[in-house]
C-alpha atoms as one frame of an Amber mdcrd trajectory, in Angstrom:
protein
  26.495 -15.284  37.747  29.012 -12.828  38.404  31.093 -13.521  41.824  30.908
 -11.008  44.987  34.299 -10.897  46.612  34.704  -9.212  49.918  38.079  -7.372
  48.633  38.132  -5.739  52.833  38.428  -8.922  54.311  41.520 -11.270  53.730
  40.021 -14.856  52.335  41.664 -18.106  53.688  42.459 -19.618  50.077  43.755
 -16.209  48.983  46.425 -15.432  51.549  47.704 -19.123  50.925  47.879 -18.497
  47.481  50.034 -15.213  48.562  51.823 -17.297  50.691  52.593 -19.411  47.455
  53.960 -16.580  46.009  50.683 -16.574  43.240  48.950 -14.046  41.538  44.872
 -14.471  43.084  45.173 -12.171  46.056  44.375  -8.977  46.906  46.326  -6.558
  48.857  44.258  -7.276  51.891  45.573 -11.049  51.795  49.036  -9.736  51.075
  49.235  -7.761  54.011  48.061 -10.909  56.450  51.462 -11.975  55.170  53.418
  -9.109  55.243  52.358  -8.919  58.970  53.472 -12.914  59.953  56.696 -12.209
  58.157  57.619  -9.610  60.979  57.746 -12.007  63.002  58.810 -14.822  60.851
  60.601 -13.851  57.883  60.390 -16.942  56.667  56.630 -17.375  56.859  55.639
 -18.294  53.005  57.978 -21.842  54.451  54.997 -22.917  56.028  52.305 -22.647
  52.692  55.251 -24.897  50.868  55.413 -27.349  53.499  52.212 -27.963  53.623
  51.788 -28.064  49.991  54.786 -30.408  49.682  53.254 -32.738  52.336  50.042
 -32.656  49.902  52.331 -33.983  46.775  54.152 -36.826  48.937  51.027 -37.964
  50.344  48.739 -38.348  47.603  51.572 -39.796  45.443  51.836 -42.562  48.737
  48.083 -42.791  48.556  48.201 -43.086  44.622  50.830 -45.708  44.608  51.045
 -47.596  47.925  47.186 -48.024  48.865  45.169 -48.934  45.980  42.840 -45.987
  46.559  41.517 -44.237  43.752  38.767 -42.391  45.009  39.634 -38.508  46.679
  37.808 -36.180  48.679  39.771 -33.180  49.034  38.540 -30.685  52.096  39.705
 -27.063  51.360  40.824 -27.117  48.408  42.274 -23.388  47.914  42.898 -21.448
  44.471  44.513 -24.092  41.911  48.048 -23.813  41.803  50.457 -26.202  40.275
  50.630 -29.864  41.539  47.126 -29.925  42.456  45.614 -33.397  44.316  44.198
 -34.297  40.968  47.136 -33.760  39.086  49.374 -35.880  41.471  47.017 -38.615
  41.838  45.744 -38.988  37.937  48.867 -38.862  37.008  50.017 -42.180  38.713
  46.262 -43.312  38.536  44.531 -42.306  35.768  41.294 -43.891  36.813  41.677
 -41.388  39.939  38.530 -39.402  40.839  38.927 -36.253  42.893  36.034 -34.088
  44.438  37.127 -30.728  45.909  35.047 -29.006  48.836  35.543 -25.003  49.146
  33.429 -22.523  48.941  35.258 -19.375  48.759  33.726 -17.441  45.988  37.015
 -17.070  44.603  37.904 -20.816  44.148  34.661 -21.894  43.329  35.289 -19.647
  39.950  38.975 -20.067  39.199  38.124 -24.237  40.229  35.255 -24.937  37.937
  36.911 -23.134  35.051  40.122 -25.029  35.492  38.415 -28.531  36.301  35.763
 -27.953  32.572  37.634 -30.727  30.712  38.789 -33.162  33.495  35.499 -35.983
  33.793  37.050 -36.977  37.155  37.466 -34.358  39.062  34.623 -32.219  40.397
  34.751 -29.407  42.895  31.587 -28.775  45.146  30.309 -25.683  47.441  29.826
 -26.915  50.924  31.324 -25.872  54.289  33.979 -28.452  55.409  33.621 -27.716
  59.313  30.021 -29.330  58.649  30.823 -32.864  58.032  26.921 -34.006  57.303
  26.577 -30.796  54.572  29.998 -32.638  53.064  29.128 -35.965  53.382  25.235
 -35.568  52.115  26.792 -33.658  49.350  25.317 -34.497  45.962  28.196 -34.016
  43.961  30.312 -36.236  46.920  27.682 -38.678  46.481  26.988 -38.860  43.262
  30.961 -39.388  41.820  32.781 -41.100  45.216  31.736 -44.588  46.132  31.034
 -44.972  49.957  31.233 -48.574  49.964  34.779 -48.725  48.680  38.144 -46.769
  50.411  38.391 -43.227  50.469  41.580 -40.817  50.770  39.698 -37.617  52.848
  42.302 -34.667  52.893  42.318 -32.268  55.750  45.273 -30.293  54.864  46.089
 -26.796  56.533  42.125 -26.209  56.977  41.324 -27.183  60.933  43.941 -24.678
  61.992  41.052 -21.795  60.702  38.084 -23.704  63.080  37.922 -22.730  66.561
  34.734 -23.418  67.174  32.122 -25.758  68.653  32.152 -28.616  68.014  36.163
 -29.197  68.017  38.171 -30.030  65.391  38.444 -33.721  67.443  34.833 -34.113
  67.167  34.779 -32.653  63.418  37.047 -35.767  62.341  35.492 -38.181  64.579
  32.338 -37.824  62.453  34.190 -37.705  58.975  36.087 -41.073  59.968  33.149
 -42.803  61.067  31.615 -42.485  57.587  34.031 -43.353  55.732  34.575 -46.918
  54.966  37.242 -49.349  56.412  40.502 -49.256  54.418  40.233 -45.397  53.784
  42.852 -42.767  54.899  43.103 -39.384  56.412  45.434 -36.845  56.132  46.073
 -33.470  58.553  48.318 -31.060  58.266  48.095 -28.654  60.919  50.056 -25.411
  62.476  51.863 -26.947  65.318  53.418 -25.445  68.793  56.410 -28.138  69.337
  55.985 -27.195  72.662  60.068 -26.607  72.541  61.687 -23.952  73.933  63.388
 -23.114  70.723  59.861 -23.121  68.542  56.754 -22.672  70.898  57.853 -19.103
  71.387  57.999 -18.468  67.409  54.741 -20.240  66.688  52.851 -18.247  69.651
  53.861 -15.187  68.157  52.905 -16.302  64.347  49.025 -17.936  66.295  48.660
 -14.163  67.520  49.562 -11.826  64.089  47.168 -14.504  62.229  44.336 -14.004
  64.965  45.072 -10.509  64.309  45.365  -9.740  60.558  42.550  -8.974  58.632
  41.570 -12.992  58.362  41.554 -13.654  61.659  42.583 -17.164  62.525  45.044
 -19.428  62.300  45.484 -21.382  65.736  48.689 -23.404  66.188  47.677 -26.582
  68.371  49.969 -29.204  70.279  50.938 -32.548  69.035  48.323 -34.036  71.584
  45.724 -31.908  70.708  46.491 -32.622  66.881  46.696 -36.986  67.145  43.212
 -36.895  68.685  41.631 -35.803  65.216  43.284 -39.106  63.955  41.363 -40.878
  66.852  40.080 -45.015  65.312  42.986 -44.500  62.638  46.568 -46.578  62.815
  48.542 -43.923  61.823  51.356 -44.287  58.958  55.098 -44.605  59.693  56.715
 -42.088  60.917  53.344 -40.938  62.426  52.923 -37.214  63.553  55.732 -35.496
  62.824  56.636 -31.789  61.089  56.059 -32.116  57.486  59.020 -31.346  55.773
  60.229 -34.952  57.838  57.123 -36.833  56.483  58.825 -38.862  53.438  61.334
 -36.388  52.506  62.535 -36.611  48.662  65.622 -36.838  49.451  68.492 -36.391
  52.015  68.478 -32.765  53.881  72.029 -30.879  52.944  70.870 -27.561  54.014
  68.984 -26.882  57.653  65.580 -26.319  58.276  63.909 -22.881  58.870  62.617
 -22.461  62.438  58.408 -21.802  61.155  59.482 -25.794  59.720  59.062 -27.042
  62.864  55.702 -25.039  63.464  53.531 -27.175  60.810  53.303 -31.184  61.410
  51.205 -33.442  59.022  50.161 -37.284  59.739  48.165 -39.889  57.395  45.745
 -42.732  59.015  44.302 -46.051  57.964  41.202 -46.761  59.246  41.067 -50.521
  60.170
């Protein structure tokens, strides 16, 4: 069936793909970006942080843990370096299931995933943990009884809702089996008063733009989605510091310090 896309409202996965610098956007996502680089001209830093984070820590999940079984929340438009890829790369036994359901993804995601027998991409809303975790496509190629990796990577910064983000986890990490982990990535105000100011400013263009969130949360406010997990060495901190490739010769951009990421075990 053909897709309907809402081309006068900006769509999540889109602008990140803009942010990526990729080609599945429309001019409406283009100018949420255009608008945050006004006031941080070095916005698209924070889309390639985050996506960096995603490469380190599924190639630490992949290698380090033993875990072969995914379940990636917001999965966005494939772009290169995808969880999949990463993952069934270093494990080829890996099975992935991605949850979206933009219109947009669903249709560039099941074309892309045709030939790949363990990965499988599913419609369901991820700020409804039951709808994700009654799933059948979760259920039916993920294995409850055994660890899970569950990937929450630059999605809860779009939820301000009821119930919180805190309470959104708590229910995600209470069904998922000892042994699993959980990753965030997250906007973050560093609460600094070099940074806060910058990622105040970036919280109110996104609230603003035509897709209308994007809410930048303190480091408190962030560990208590990780609430029952131990969380990994070096714990919460900004993502570009979370397993670095290699050493740092150049400095950081100030937005840097305005996205943190953090990966839990559940006992």
């Amino acid at each position: 069936m053909p897709v309907y896309i809402d081309v006068t409202k900006a769509s999540i996965a889109r602008v990140y793909d803009a942010f990526l610098n990729g080609k599945d956007n429309y001019e409406i996502d283009r100018e949420v970006l255009q608008r945050v680089q006004r006031v941080a001209p070095e916005a698209t830093q924070l889309a390639w942080d985050n996506r960096n984070f995603l490469i380190r820590v599924t190639r630490f999940i992949a290698t380090e843990t033993g875990i072969t079984q995914f379940l990636d929340c917001g999965s966005g438009l494939p772009t290169a370096e995808n969880t999949h890829q990463v993952a069934q790369r270093l494990q080829p036994d890996a099975r992935v299931v991605y949850v979206d359901n933009d219109p947009v993804v669903l249709a560039h995601g099941r074309a892309l995933l045709e030939e790949n027998d363990q990965t499988h991409l599913t419609a369901a809303d991820i700020f409804k943990p039951r709808a994700v975790l009654e799933d059948e496509i979760v259920l039916r190629n993920l294995d409850f009884s055994q660890p899970i990796a569950l990937f929450q990577l630059g999605t809860l910064h779009h939820y301000d809702d009821e119930p919180s983000p805190t309470e959104i986890m708590r229910e995600y990490i209470a069904a998922l089996p000892s042994g699993s982990y959980v990753a965030i990535s997250h906007f973050l105000d560093p609460e600094t008063a070099e940074h806060s100011e910058l990622a105040r400013k970036m919280e109110e263009t996104f609230l603003h733009s035509p897709m209308g969130t994007g809410v930048f949360r303190t480091r408190s406010e962030i560990e208590s989605m990780f609430a029952g997990l131990e969380l990994v060495d070096p714990g919460l901190t900004i993502c570009a510091d979370w397993w670095p490739d290699g050493p740092r010769v150049k400095p950081l951009p100030p937005v840097s310090y305005c996205i943190a990421g953090a990966v839990g075990r559940k006992p």
